[in-house]
N, C-alpha and C positions, 0 to 999 in steps of 0.2 A: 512509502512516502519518503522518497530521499529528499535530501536535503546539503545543498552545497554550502557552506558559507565561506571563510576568506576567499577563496579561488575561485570561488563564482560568482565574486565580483570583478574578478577581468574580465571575466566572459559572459554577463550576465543576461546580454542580450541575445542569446541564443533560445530562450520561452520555448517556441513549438517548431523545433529544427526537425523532426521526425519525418521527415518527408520522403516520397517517394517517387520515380517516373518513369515513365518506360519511352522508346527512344519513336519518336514522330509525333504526329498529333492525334493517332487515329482515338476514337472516344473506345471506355470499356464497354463490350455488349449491354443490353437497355437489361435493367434488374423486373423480373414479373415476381409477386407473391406467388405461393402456390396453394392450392385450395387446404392443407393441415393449418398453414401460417393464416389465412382467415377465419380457419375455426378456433384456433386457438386462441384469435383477437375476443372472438365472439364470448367464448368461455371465459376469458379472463375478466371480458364487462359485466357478463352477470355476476361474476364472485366477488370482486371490486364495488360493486356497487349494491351488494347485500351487507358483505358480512366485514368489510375493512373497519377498522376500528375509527376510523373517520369517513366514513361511507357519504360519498356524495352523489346524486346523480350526472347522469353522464348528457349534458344538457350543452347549449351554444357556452356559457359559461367558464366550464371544464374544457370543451374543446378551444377554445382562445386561449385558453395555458397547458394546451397539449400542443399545438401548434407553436407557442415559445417557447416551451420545454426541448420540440424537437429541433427547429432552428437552433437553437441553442447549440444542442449536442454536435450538430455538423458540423457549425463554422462557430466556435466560441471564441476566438480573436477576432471574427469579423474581416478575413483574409481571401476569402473566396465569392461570396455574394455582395453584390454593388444592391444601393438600396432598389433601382429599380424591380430586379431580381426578388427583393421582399414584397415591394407591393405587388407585384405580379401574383406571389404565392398565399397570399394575404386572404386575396379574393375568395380563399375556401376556410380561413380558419377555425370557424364557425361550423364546416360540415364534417371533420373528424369523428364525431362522436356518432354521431347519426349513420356515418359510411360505417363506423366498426360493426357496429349493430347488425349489418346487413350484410355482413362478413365481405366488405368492399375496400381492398387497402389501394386502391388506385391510385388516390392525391397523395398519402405517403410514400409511395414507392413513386412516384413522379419528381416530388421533392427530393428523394434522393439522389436518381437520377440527375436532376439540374445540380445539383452539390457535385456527383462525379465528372460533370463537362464541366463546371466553374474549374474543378481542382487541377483538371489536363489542361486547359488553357492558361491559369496559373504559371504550373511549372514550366509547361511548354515556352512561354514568355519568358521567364527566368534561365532557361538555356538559352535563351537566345545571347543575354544578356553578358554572361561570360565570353562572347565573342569581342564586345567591345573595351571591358574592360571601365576600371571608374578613377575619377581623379579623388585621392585622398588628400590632397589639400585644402578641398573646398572647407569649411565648416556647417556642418547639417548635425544634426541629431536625427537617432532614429526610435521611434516608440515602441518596446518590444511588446508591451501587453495591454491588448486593446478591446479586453473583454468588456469595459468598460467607455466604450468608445462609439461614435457613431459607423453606420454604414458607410463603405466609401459611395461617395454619389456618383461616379460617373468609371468611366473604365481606363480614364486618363487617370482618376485618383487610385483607382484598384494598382495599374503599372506602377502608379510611384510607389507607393507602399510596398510592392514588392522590386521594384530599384533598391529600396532602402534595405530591404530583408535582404537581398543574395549581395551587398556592397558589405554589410556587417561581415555574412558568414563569408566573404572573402578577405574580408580584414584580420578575421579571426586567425585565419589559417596566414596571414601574414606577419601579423604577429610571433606569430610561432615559427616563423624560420622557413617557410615553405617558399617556393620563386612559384613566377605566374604559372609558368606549364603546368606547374604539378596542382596548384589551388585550381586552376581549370580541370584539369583532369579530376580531382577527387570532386568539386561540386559538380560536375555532368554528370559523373556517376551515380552520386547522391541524388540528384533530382530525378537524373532517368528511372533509378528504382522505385520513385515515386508512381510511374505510372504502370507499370509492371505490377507492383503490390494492387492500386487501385482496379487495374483489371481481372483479381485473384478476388475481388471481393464478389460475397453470395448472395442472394437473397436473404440467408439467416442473417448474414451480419446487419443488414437494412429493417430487414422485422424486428431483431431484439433492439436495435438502438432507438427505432420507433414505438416499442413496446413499454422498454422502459423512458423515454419522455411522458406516455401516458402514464405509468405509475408513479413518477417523482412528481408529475402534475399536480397527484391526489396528497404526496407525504413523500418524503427523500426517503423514506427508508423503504419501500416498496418497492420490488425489481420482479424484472421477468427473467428467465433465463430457458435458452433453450433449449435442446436436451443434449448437446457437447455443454456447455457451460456447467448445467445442471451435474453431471458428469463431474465435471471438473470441480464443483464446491464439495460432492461428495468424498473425492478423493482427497483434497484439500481436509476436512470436518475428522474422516478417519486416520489421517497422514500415511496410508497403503494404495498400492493401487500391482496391477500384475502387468509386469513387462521386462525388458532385460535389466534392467537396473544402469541408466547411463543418462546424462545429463546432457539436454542438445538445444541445440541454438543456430541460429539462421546465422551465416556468415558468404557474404558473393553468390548469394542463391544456392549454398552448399547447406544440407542437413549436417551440422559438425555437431562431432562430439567434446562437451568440454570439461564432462565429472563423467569418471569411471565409479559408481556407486560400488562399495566393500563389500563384500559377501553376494554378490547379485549374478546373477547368469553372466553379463561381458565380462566383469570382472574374474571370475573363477575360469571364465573361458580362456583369457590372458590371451584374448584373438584382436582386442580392442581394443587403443587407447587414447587419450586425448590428445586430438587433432584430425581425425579419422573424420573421414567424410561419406555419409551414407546416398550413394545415388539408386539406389531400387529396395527395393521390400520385397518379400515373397511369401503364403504363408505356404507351413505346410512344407513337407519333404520334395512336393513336385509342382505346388504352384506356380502360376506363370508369373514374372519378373516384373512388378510395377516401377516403371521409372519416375523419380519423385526430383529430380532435377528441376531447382524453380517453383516448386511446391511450396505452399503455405506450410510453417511450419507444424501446424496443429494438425492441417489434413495429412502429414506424414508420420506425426505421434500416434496418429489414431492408429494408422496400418500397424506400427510398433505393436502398440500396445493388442492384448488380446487375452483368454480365458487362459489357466493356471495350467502348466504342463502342456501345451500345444507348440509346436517347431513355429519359429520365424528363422525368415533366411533373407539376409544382405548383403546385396554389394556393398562392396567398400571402397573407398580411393584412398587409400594410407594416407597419412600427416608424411608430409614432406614430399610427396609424390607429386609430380605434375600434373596438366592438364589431359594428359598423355600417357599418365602411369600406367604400371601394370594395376588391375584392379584384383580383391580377393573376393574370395566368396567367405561367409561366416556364418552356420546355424548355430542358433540358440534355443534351449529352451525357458518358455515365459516362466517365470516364480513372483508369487506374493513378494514386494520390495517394499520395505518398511522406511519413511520418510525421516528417519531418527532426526536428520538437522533439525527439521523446525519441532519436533520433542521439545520440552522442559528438559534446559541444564542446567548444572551445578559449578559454580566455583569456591575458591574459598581464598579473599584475599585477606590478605598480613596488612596492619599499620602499625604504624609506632607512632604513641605521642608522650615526648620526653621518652622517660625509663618503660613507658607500659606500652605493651605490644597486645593489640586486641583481633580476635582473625573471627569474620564475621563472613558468613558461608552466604552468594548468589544464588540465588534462581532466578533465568529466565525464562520467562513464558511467553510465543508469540502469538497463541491463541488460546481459548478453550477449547481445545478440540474431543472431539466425542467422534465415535464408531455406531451411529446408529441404529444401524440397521445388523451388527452382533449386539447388539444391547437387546435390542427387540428378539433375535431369535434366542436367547437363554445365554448367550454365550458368558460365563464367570470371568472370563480376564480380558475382556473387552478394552482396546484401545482408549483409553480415555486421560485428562491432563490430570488430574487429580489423583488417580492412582502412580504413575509418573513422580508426580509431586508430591507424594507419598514417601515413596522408595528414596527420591534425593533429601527428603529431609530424615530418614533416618542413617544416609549416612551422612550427612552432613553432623549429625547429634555424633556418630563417630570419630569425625575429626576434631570432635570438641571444640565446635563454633563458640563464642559469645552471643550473640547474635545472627537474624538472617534479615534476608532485603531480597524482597521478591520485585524482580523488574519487568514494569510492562507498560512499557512504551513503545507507540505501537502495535500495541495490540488491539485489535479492532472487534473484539470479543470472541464471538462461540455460542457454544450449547448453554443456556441457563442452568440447566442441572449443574454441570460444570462451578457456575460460579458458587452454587447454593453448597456444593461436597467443599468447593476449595474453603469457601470460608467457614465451613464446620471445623477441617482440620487446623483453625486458629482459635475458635472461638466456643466450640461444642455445641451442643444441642440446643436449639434454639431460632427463631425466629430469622428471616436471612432478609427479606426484602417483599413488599407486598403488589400486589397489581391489582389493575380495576381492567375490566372488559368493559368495550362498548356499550352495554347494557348498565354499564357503570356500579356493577357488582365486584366488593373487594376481597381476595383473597389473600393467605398469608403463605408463602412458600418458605418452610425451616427447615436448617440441617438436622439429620440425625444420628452423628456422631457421639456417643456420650462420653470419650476421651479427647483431649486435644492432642497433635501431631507436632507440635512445637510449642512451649509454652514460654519461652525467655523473650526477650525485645528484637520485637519486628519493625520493620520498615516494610513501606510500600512505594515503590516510585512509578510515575505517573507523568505521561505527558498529554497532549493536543492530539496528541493521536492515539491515547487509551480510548476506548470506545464500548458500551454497553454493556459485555459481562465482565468487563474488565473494572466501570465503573460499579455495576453492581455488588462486587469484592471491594474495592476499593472503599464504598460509603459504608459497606457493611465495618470494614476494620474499622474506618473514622468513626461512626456513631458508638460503638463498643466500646472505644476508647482502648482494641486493643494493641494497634501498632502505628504507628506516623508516617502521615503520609508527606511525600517529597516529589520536586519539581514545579510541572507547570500544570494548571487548571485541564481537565480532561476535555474530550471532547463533548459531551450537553446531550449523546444521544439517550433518550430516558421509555425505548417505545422496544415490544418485544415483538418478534416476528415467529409466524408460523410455516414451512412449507408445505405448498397445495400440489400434488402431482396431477398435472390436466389430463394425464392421461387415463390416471384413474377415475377421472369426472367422467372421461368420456369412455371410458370400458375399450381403451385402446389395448391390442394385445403387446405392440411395439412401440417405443418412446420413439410422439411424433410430436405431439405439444409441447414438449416443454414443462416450466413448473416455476410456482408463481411461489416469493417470498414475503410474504402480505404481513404486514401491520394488523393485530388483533388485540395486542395490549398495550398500557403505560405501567409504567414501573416504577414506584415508591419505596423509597429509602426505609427502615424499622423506625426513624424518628418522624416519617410521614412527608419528609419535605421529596423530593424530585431533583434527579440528575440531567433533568431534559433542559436543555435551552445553558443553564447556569455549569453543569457540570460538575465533578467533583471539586473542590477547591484544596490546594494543598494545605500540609500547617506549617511545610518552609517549604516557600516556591524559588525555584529555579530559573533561573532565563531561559527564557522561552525563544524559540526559531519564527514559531508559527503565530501570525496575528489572529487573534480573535474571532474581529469579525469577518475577515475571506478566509476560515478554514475553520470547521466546527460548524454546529449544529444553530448556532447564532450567525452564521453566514446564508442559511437557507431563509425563502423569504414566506416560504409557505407549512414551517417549524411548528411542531403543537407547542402551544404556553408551559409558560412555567405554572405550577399548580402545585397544592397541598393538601395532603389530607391527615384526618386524625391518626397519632403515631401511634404503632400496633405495644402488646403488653414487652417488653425487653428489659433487661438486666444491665447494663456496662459491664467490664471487667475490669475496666481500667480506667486510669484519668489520667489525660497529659498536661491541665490547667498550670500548674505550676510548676512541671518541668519545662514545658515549651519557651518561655521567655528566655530559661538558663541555654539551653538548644540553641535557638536561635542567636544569640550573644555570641557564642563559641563558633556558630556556624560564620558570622558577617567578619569576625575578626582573624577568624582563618582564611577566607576569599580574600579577603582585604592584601595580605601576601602570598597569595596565592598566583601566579604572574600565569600562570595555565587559564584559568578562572576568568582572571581580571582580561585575555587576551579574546576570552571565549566573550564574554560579553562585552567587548569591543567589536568583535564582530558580527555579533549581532545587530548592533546599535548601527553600525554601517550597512548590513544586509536590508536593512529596516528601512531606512533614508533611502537606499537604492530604490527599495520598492517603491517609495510615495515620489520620488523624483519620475521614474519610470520613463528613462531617457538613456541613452547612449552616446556619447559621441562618434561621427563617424568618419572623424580629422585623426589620421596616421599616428600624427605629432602631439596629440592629445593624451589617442588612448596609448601612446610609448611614456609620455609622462605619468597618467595615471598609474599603467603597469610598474616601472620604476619606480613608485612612492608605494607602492603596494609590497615590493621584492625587499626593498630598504628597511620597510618594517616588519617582515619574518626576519631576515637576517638579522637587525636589532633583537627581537624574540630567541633566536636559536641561541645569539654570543650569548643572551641572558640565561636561558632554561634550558638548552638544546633538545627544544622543542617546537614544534609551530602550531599551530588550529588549522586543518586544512579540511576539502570535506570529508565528513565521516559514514559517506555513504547508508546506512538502512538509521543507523542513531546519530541526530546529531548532538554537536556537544564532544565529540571526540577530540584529539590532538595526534597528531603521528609525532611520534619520538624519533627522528632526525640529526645525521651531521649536521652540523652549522653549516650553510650554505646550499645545502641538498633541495631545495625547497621544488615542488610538482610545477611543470608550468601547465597552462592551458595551454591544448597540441590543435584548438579546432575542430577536430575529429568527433564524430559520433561511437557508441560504442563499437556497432559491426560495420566500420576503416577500420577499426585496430587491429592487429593480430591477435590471433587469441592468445599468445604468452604474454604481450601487454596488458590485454584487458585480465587476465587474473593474477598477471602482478599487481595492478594495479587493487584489484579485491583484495589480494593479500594486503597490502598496506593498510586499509581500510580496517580489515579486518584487526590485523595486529596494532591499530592504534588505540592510544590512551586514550579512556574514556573518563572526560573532564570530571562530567556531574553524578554519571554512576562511582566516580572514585569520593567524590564529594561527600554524596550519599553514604556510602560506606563510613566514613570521617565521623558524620553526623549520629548513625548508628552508634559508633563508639564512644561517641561522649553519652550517648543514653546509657550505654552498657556501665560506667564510669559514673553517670553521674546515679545509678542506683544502687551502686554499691556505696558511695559514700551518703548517701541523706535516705535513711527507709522512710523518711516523711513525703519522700517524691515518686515511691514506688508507683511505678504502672506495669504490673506485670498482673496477667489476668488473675480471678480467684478462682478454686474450682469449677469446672464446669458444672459438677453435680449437684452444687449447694448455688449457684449464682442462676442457673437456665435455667426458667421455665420449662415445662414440659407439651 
């Protein structure tokens, strides 16, 4: 979930520039289901409408917001279909349901279809359009998000609307310094890969996006996935997966290399390095030669990828080499590569306030990740976050932290188990968090820990984008009372999911279904209240990026209630009651000169207005003036702090620490124009910039660490596990 703020208010009308084209007007081949993806429809309405924890039938009803569901997901700016186009598709939305049943996806893959000729006539129009060029003197506005917005009615309104879209992103790139040739040359490019990608699309990509319209119809947190995706949350859930170890990304239809992974096959091979471009795959020592030139990037991971010690062999076109270069050959053997980045890490940052210097040891977690399926086969040192987070807080205890602050924002949860060990190693044995199944039967899921793994003053920071077992840890510390939580209100999802493999329904011997991630539970805090809808609430919030209600589980319109039940038997360990005012007091008057702080929520406060204004200028002489009042006040910022707020890429809330004057402009450009040394310089900065509210947070910590040693009447430091848990 990035998130731009100072600098993406010059460019903020850029919304859904993602686009692609390919060069004429000819349509992509017509998309057919195939008879797996109809069975698959079939099984997923039986199990959906048994055993979902909000089991509905699948009646005219359901299918009228399975049909908005999917409209939805095609065109959610409403940039491609003219209203008549809706009513036309209208006429069936009522028969959805009743077609899945009879394992018939015809009206959905029809609807798609009309989506792919809407999106070629589109862009095709839009190339036209760089021929003639546009007058930036006139005065227009243009609306970059129109999710909210009606159909255009006619295909005169459709043109204008996108008049206005390719006059922006020509503006953009004028802005930036670019002469006409060259903004013509990079937007024909840009759009023509629009159609190039749209004719690489599968049947699977039209069944899963149809699949799950029908589950977020029933609950947003219901998904289908099909068995690459599937694939891919598993690899994601264990952070392993078996391939050469190298990090790739589409750049000009080039499979490029842009992370040589450390210890991995490329790497130890020292045959391969960043920039390298893979045009074939081979397996095997005599495989024949697949050329992947132009290829989906996924469909060319897959050939990568492959079982543990097995040869792959690629062509390569060296970084730096022409179109023309000599090319090499590379075998490799595949090895288990272990995702260490997104692992649990450890920092340990130094403050000083006045004479006392307090060093309060990081963790960040960007998931609960769990190794499932070595859990299930016996395996003892099974990938998991908790053991990870184990290991860093003992040695964190060795650097002789005061304090820790585990950060998780962002993080979108995990494995339950997960939350239930993490929050033992804070809290011990004991009660973690309760659920009710559909039958409305309650159970209590407790850690069994009977030592704690840290027992001094904790933080927890928490944003809009913490999400379910992140919430689940999260409420478990607040209701405990054993560490404070910090930031922004989480995200409200309060509902557990189980995965169903279809294939095992259907005694398939090879993954052809897919597998469905269904809603079976809600999830109740140990004091009985619910993180659904409301969320966790911090006890010192942060400024926040993300609004409320367009992001969060109070954005959804079809959201289970907020609800409560009787709160299960628990102990506290702690009490923040009358430390927290002294907290917070320390906290507002340190922001207060805080010129980082104070800069961060300034631009908020402008990203915010942006949005509700939800307009553009798109007069030359405007957006040079806005840009200039914009430049004027970093550089005011840098002579003060030399420092600025720019974006901070995966967190925001960052600062990049900057010469005075050095400030990023917006270049226009999409990620894959850049070169790839720009685009991970560009990460690099991101990465090395100061992080506003995580240093905040740390602050905050420190006055807790500070304020218990001076008043033992304020203590909140837990009491034994063994005499406070129940058992």
């Amino acid at each position: 979930m990035k998130q731009k703020l100072l600098w993406l208010l010059l460019g903020f009308a850029i919304a859904a520039q993602g686009a692609e084209l390919g060069a004429g007007t000819n349509y992509p081949p017509e998309l057919k289901p195939d008879q797996a993806e109809a069975r698959a429809a079939h099984l997923a309405v039986e199990l959906l409408s048994r055993y979902h924890y909000k089991a509905v039938p699948l009646d005219e009803t359901l299918s009228g917001k399975i049909f908005d569901q999917y409209l939805k997901a095609l065109d959610p700016e409403k940039l491609f279909f003219v209203q008549s186009d809706v009513d036309h598709l209208s006429d069936d939305r009522n028969k959805l349901g009743d077609a899945m049943r009879k394992e018939d996806l015809a009206i959905a893959f029809a609807m798609f279809n009309l989506y792919e000729h809407r999106s070629v006539e589109r862009f095709t129009f839009a190339r036209t359009l760089l021929q003639k060029g546009f007058d930036f003197d006139k005065n227009e506005n243009y609306q970059y998000s129109r999710d909210k917005g009606e159909w255009p009615q006619s295909e005169g309104d459709a043109n204008e609307l996108w008049r206005q879209r390719v006059k922006n992103d020509w503006l953009r790139l004028k802005l930036a310094g670019k002469d006409d040739k060259s903004i013509v040359e990079i937007l024909d490019k840009r759009y023509e890969h629009v159609l190039k990608r749209m004719g690489r699309i599968k049947s699977a990509d039209a069944f899963q996006t149809y699949m799950n319209a029908y589950t977020t119809a029933i609950e947003p947190h219901t998904n289908y996935l099909s068995p690459r995706a599937a694939a891919d949350f598993d690899i994601a859930m264990k952070l392993s997966l078996v391939g050469i170890g190298a990090v790739l990304s589409e750049i000009d239809e080039y499979t490029t290399i842009r992370e040589v992974v450390a210890g991995g096959p490329a790497s130890l091979s020292g045959q391969l390095k960043i920039g390298d471009r893979i045009v074939g795959v081979a397996q095997g020592n005599d495989g024949v030669m697949t050329d992947v030139m132009g290829w989906r990037l996924d469909d060319t991971v897959e050939l990568i990828r492959g079982s543990a010690d097995s040869v792959v062999r690629l062509d390569v076109l060296p970084a730096g080499a022409g179109l023309d270069g000599r090319h090499k050959l590379v075998s490799l053997i595949r090895k288990p590569i272990s995702m260490k980045e997104q692992s649990a890490k450890s920092s340990v940052q130094s403050i000083i306030e006045g004479n006392i210097t307090h060093r309060i040891g990081v963790i960040s977690l960007s998931s609960f990740y769990e190794d499932f399926s070595a859990r299930q086969n016996g395996d003892p040192n099974y990938k998991n976050a908790t053991r990870d987070v184990t290991r860093l807080l003992e040695e964190l205890k060795t650097e002789k932290v005061d304090g820790v602050l585990v950060d998780l924002r962002n993080n979108g949860g995990g494995s339950l188990l997960q939350a239930i060990e993490l929050t033992s190693l804070f809290v011990g044995k004991g009660p973690v968090v309760q659920q009710r199944n559909a039958s409305g039967e309650i159970s209590v899921e407790r850690g069994t820990r009977t030592d704690v793994a840290w027992d001094g003053p904790l933080g927890i920071l928490i944003n809009r984008g913490s999400a379910s077992a992140s919430e689940i840890f999260a409420a478990a510390i607040q209701d405990y009372g054993r560490g404070l939580i910090l930031g922004g209100p989480s995200f409200g999802k309060g509902t557990v999911q189980t995965m169903i493999d279809l294939d095992q329904i259907a005694k398939s011997s090879k993954p052809q279904f897919g597998e469905l991630k269904m809603t079976v539970a809600q999830f109740f805090r140990v004091n009985g209240g619910t993180t659904q809808l409301r969320g966790v609430k911090p006890d010192i919030r942060f400024p926040e990026v993300f609004d409320e209600d367009d992001f969060g589980e109070s954005s959804y319109d079809n959201a289970l209630p907020w609800v409560q039940i009787k709160a299960t038997d628990y102990s506290p360990v702690g009490d923040f009651e009358r430390l927290l005012p002294i907290l917070l007091t320390m906290h507002e008057a340190r922001v207060e000169n805080d010129q980082d702080f104070r800069s961060l929520q300034e631009d908020i406060a402008e990203l915010k207005l942006q949005r509700k204004k939800n307009l553009v200028s798109l007069n030359e002489a405007q957006r040079r003036k806005e840009r200039d009042a914009l430049e004027a006040r970093l550089k005011s910022r840098t002579s003060q702090t030399n420092s600025a707020i720019v974006s901070s890429g995966d967190v925001p809330g960052k600062a990049d620490v900057r010469e005075s004057g050095s400030v990023p402009e917006d270049d226009g450009l999409q990620a894959d124009e850049r070169t790839l040394s720009k685009e991970l310089a560009n990460e690099k900065v991101r990465k090395d910039a100061k992080d506003v509210l995580l240093m905040e947070a740390v602050h905050v910590l420190g006055d807790e660490v500070e304020a218990l040693k001076t008043s033992v009447k304020l203590a909140a430091r837990p009491k034994p596990a063994s005499l406070s848990m129940p058992d």
